[in-house]
N, C-alpha and C positions, 0 to 999 in steps of 0.2 A: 502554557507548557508546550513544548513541542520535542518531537524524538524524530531519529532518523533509524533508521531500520535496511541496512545492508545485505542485497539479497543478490548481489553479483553472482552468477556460475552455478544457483541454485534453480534445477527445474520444478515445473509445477506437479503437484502442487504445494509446493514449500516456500516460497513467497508468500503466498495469500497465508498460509498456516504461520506464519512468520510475524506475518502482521497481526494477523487474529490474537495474538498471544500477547504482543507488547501493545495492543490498544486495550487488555484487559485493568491493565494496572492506569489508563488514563482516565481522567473526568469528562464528561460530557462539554464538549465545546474546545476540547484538548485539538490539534492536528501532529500529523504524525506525517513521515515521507519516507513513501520506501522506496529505495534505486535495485532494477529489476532488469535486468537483460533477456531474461526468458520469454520468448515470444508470445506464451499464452497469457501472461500477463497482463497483454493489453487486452486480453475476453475475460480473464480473470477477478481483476481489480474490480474494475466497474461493476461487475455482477456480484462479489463480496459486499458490494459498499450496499448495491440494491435491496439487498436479500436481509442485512445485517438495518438498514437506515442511516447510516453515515452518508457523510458529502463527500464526493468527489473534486475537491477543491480543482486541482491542475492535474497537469499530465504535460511535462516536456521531457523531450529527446535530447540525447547530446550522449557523444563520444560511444557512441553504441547498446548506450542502457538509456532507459525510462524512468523519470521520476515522479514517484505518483503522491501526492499530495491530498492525507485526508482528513477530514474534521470527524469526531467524534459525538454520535449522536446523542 
């Protein structure tokens, strides 16, 4: 299964909290992508996924937002 999770023009920390939320209703090994324009999102994600044990699958750039890409622990 995989979800996308829409976090355009949202600051932090409501992206990470965005995610937090919709990887509750996922299964361990599930991925999930959030697209994020918010700059602290790029110190955000990473340390969400650390703190929580998720994988940080990807992280690409394009058209001025970040898409973060993550497996569910």
């Amino acid at each position: 299964m995989s979800e996308t999770v829409d976090a355009l023009g949202l600051l932090c920390p409501l992206p990470v909290l965005r995610l937090r939320k919709r990887m509750r209703a996922l299964a361990s090994g599930d991925t999930i992508t959030l697209i994020a324009d918010d700059p602290a999102a790029v110190i955000d994600v990473p340390h969400f996924c650390a703190e929580a044990g998720h994988s940080l699958l990807s992280t690409e750039e394009a058209d001025g937002a970040t898409r973060y890409t993550v497996q569910k622990a």
